[in-house]
C-alpha positions as CSV (number, residue, x, y, z in Angstrom):
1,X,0.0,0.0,0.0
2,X,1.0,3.4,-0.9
3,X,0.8,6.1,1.6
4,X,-0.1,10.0,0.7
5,X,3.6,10.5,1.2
6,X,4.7,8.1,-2.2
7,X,6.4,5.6,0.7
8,X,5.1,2.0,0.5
9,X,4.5,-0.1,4.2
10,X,3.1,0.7,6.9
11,X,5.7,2.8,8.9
12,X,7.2,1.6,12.3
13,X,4.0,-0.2,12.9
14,X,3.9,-2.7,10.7
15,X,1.8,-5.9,11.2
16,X,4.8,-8.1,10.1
17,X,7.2,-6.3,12.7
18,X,7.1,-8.1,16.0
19,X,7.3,-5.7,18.9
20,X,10.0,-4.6,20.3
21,X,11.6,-7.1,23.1
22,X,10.4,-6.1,27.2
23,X,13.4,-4.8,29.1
24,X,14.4,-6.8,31.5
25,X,13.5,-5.6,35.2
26,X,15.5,-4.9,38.0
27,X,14.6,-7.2,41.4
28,X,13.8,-3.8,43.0
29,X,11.3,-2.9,40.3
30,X,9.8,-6.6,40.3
31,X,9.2,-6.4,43.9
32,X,7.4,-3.0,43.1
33,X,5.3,-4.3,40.6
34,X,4.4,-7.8,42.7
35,X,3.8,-5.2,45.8
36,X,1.8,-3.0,43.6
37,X,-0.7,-6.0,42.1
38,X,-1.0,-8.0,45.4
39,X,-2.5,-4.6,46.8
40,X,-4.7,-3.8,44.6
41,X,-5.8,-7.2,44.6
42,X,-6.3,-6.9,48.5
43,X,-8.2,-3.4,47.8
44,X,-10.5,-5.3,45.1
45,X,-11.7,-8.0,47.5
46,X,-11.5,-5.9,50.7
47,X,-14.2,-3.9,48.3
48,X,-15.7,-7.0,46.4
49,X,-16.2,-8.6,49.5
50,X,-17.8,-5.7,51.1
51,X,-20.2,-4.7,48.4
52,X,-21.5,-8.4,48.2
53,X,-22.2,-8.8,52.0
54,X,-24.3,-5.6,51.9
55,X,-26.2,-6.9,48.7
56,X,-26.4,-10.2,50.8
57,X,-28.0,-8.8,53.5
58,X,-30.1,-6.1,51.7
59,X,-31.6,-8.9,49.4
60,X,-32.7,-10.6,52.5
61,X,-34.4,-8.3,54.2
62,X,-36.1,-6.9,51.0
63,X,-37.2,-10.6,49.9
64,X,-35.8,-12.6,52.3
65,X,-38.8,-14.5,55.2
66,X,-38.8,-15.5,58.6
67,X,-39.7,-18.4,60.1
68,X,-43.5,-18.6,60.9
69,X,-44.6,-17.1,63.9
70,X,-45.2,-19.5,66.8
71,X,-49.0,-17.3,67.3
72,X,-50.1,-18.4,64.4
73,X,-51.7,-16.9,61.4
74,X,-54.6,-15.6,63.1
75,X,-53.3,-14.6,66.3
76,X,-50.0,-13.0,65.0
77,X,-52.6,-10.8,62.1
78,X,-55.0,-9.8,65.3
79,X,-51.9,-8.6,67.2
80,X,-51.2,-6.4,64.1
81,X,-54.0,-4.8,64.1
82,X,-54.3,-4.2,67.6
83,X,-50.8,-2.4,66.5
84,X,-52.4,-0.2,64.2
85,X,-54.9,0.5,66.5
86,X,-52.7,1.9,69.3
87,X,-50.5,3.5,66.7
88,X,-53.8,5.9,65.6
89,X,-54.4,6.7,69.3
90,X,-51.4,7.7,69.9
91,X,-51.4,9.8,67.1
92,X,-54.7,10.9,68.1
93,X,-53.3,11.8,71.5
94,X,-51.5,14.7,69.8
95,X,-53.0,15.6,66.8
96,X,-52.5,18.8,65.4
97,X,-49.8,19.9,67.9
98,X,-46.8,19.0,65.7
99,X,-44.9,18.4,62.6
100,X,-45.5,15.7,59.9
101,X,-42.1,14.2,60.9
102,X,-42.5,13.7,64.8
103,X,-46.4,13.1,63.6
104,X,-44.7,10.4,62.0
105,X,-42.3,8.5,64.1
106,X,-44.8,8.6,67.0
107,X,-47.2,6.5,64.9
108,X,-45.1,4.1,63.3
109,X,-43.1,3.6,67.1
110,X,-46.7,3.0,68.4
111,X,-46.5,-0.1,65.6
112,X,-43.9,-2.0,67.3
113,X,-43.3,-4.3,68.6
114,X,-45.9,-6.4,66.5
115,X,-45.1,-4.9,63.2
116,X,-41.3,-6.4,63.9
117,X,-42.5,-9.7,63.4
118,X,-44.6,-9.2,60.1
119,X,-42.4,-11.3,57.9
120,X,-43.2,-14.1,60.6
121,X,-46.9,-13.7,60.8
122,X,-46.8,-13.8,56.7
123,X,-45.0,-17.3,56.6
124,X,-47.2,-18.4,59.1
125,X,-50.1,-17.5,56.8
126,X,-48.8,-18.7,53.7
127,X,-50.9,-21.9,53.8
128,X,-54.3,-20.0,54.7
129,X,-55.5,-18.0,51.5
130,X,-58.7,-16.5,54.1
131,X,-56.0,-15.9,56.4
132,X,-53.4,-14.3,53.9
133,X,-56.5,-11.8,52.5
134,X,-57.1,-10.5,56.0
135,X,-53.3,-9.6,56.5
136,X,-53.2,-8.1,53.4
137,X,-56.4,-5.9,54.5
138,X,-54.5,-5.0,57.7
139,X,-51.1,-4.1,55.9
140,X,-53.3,-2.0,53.7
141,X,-55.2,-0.1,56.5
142,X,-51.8,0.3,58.0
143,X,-50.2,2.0,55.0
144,X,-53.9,3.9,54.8
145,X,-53.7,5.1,58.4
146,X,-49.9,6.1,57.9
147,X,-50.7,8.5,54.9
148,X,-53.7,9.9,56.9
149,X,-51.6,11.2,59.5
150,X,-49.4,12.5,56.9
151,X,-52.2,13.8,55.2
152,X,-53.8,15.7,58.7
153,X,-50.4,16.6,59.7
154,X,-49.6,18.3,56.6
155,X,-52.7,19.7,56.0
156,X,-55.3,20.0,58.3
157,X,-53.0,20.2,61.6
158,X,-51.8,24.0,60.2
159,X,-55.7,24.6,59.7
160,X,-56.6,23.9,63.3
161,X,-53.4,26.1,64.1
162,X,-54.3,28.8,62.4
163,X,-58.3,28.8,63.5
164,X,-57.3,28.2,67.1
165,X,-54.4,31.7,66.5
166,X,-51.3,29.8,67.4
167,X,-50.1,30.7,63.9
168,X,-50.3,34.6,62.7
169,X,-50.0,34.1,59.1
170,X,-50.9,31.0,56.9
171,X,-47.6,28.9,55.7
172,X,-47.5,26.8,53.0
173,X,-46.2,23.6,55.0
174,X,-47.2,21.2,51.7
175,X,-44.5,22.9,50.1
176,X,-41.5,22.0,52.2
């Protein structure tokens, strides 16, 4: 092949050309280079090792189950509702005298310890499809009472404020 220059062959690069011949290294710079690739293999699976535990244990709780609970299907769902129960009272207790936040962690502290042991009560109801609807009704009215007290907490909670005159001018609290 020609190139633009009239010259023929590839230049110094040349696919017949084999390359040139590795120096030979010193035993300082061999001990370098083994140093150099034994840590960075320590770094990858210090790392590696690291990253898969957490996936490990993230995956579990996500998907993982528990054994069942020794209550029983029904016993273990009645105890969760009682939960969710006790968790609007004493939400009720305060209603309208704080934020969404503290609003918040006061309901779903309320929830425990029963809600702790949900996983369990849902292996436990795994064989018992009448059994497996009702928990499913009591994990929903548990989300539906959580977003209620978000829901008065963000927006009727300021109302009462403001009606009662604990707050001089109207905030947009939504808007946070």
């Amino acid at each position: 092949m020609m190139r633009f220059d009239g010259e023929s062959g590839y230049g110094h690069k040349a696919p017949w050309m084999a390359p040139p011949p590795r120096r030979a290294l010193s035993p300082l710079e061999r001990r370098r280079l083994v140093g150099r690739r034994v840590g960075i293999a320590i770094f990858s699976v210090i790392f590696a090792g690291a990253t898969l535990m957490w996936t490990i244990q993230i995956l579990t709780t996500v998907w993982g189950s528990a054994p069942p609970s020794p209550e029983g299907c029904v016993r273990g769902t009645a105890h969760l509702e009682q939960a969710v129960d006790r968790a609007r009272k004493a939400y009720a207790d305060l209603a309208g005298d704080e934020d969404e936040r503290t609003a918040l962690a006061r309901y779903r502290l309320a929830l425990n310890p029963e809600w702790e042991q949900r996983k369990a009560v849902e292996a436990a109801c795994r064989d018992d499809a009448a059994g497996r609807k009702h928990l499913k009704d009591v994990i929903a009215l548990r989300y539906a009472e959580e977003h209620a007290v978000r829901y008065e907490s963000l927006g009727l909670a300021p109302l009462r404020r403001r009606i009662r005159g604990t707050m001089a001018a109207p905030t947009n609290e939504l808007n946070r």
